[in-house]
PABA-419713 format. One record per residue (C-alpha): x, y, z. Coordinates in steps of 0.2 Angstrom, whole numbers, plus 5000, padded with zeros to 4 digits. Layout:
<rs>
XYZ
...
</rs>
This chain:
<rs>
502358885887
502359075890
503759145898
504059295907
504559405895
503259365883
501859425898
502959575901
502659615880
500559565881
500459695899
501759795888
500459815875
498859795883
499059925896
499660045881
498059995870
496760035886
497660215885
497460255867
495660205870
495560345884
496260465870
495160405857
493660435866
494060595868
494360605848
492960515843
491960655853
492560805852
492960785830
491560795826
490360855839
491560985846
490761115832
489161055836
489161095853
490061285848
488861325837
487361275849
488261405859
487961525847
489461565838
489761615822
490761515808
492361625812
492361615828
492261425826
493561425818
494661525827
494461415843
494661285835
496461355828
497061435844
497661295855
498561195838
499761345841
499961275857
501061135851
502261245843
503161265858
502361185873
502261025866
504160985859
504661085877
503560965889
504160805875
506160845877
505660855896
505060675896
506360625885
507760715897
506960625913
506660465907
504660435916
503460475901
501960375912
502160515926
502060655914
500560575906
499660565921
499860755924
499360795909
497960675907
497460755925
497360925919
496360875903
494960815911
495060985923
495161095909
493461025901
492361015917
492761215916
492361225900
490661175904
490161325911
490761425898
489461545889
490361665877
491761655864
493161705876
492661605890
492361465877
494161515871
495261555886
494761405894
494961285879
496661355876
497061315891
496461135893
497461125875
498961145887
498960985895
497960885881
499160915864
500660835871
499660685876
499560585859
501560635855
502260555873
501060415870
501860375851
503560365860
503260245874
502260135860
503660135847
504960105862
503759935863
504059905843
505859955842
506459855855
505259715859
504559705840
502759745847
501659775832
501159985834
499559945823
498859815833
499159935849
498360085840
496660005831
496059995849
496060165849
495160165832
493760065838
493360185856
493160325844
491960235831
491060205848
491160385854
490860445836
489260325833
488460335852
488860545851
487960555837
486560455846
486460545859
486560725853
484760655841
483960625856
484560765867
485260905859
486660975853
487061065870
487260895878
488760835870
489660915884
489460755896
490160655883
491860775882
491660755902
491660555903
492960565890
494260655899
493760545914
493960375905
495760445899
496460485916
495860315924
496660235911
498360335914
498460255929
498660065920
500160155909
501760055909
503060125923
504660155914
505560015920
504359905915
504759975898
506559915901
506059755907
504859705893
506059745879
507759665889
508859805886
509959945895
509360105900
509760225886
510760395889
509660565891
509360635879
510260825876
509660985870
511160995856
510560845849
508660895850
509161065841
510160955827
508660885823
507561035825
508761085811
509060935799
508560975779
507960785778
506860815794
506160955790
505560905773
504860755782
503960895793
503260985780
502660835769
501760725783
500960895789
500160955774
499460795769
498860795789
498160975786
497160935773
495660865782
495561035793
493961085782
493260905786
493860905807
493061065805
491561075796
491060915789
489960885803
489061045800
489061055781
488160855781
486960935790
486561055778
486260925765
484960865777
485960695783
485360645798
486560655814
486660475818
487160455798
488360575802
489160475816
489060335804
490060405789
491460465805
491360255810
491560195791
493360305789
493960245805
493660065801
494760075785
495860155796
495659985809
495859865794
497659985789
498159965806
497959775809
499159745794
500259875799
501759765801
501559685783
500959835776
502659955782
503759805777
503259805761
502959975755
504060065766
503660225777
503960365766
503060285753
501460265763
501560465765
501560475748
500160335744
499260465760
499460635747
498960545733
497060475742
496960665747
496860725731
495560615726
494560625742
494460795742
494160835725
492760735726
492060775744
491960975737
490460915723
489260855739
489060695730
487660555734
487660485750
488160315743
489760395736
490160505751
490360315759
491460265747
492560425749
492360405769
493560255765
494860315760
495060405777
496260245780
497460315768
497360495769
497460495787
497860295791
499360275778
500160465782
499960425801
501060235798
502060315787
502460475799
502560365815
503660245806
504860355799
505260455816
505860265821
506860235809
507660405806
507760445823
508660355838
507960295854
508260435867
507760575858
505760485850
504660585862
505460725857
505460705837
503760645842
503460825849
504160895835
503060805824
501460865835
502161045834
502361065818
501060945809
499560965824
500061135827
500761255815
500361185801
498661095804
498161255817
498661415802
497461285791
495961275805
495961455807
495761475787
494561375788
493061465795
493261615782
493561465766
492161375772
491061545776
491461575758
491561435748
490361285757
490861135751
491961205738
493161225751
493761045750
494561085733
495961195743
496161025753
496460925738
497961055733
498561025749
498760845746
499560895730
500760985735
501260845750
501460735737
502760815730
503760865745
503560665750
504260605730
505860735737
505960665753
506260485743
507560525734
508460615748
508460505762
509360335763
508660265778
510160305790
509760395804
509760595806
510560615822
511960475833
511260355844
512060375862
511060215867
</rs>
């Protein structure tokens, strides 16, 4: 017999998985055909790059700001809904952008509203894990699968259209997103699915404590350079397949094959945490990196770059578990969107965006070759994340007012 509870956990998580498939199709789109469409616009490799770059630096302080905000007011679905809103506004403007700084102004400003999105979104699905014991993996694959979807139909469409076309595919995205905003869990439905008290608001001293914590920090700087590592790939592995004559729909095949050993990661998730632990999933994450990379920089055969395209489930799948994983565990309930915003700050913006805008002059430079400055990215994750284990003792950083 189901009870009322047990509904409360299925809407709980189903409502959150519809979401992540709204952001996902915006992912699954813009990744890898984002560049595409930028350089049908005519721009250069540099400028590519650069606009790609510019709004990362968004999240250094917008997105930690607008996630402490959240946290401090207690309603992350209304704050989504907003920021979901001004997402698909920004894009429709975009559309009739022409030159590099239209292209670049108006992106920017889009970046506004869409890089907090995924951060606030982490935090109300780990407040499901936490305190109903939902399983974050099987929440998240959904997203997974709408972006092998975008990913495979975008490089379908763009065969039999043009690059130019893409656009519309950005548009229906962002619509998809905010419909599916709508179906977010209010926030006391978060406190009636997990059957607990309202926790305290979170407070700015505490938020700086954690801005400020050694252990953090090195978690920061570990999980974002292993992240990092695939900004040659975000950024110019669509492009550079191309020039080794693969076919776009191939293309949006080798995007689908990492993202499905990312699904079969994230279906295990629960067993998969439990027994390896989240730090050690970082450094597992580092490790595939180095190999991927190294190899990726030799343009191998097609049948290898398959092989390698799997190990996107580690290099991106495991990092991601691990990341997610150890801001739950290390930090307490009222303060997640905003470690979570940290995170995106950090990892997705400083970090990710100083490594995008490099990028376009490695790549200008070097082609392919480029990958091997990835791999020593992933190297030098690794051994940030084999300090982070001997350091931390799994207790969390800051008090939990809850």
């Amino acid at each position: 017999m189901t009870t009322g509870f047990d509904e409360n956990r299925f809407g709980f998580a189903a409502r959150l998985a519809t979401y992540y498939g709204g952001i996902f199709l915006i992912v699954g789109s813009f990744t890898p055909y984002f560049p595409v469409w930028l350089d049908a616009r005519g721009l250069t490799s540099g400028q590519i790059g650069l606009i790609l770059a510019g709004p990362l630096f968004v999240r250094i302080l917008f997105t930690p700001a607008i996630s402490f905000a959240a946290d401090r007011i207690g309603d992350h679905r209304s704050v989504l809904k907003v920021l979901s809103l001004g997402t698909f506004l920004g894009v429709i403007f975009l559309a009739y952008c022409n030159n590099f700084w239209q292209i670049f102004i108006v992106y920017l400003i889009t970046c506004l509203f869409w890089t907090t999105v995924m951060p606030l979104t982490e935090a109300v699905a780990m407040t499901g894990v936490r305190r109903a014991g939902l399983d974050y993996g099987r929440m998240r694959l959904w997203g997974s699968l709408t972006f092998i979807a975008a990913s495979l139909g975008g490089g379908a469409i763009i065969d039999g259209f043009g690059a130019l076309s893409s656009i519309w595919l950005f548009i229906g995205a962002c619509a998809a997103l905010f419909a599916a905003s709508h179906a977010l869990p209010r926030q006391r439905d978060h406190s009636t699915a997990t059957s607990t008290p309202a926790t305290a608001p979170a407070r700015l001293g505490e938020a700086f404590s954690l801005a400020r914590s050694p252990i953090f920090i090195l978690f920061l700087v570990a999980s974002s350079l292993v992240s990092a590592s695939h900004a040659i790939y975000y950024s110019f592995g669509t492009l550079h397949w191309r020039t080794l004559g693969i076919p776009t729909a191939t293309i949006g095949a080798l995007w689908a094959i990492g993202v499905i050993a990312e699904i079969i990661l994230f279906a295990y998730s629960r067993l998969v945490v439990a027994r390896l632990g989240s730090v050690n999933l970082i450094l597992i994450a580092a490790i595939a990196a180095v190999l991927r990379w190294s190899l990726t920089a030799t343009d191998p055969h097609l049948a290898v770059l398959v092989a390698l395209q799997v190990l996107h489930g580690l290099t991106f799948g495991a990092a991601h578990l691990g990341s997610i994983h150890f801001i739950s565990e290390a930090v307490p309930a009222p303060y997640a969107a905003t470690a979570q915003g940290l995170y995106a700050a950090i990892g997705a913006g400083l970090v990710m965006g100083t490594a995008m805008a490099a990028a376009g002059g490695l790549y200008g430079a070097l082609a392919g070759k480029a990958y091997l400055i990835m791999a020593a990215m992933g190297l030098l994750s690794a051994a940030g994340t084999l300090v982070l284990l001997k350091l931390w003792r799994g207790t969390p950083l800051l008090y939990d007012p809850s």
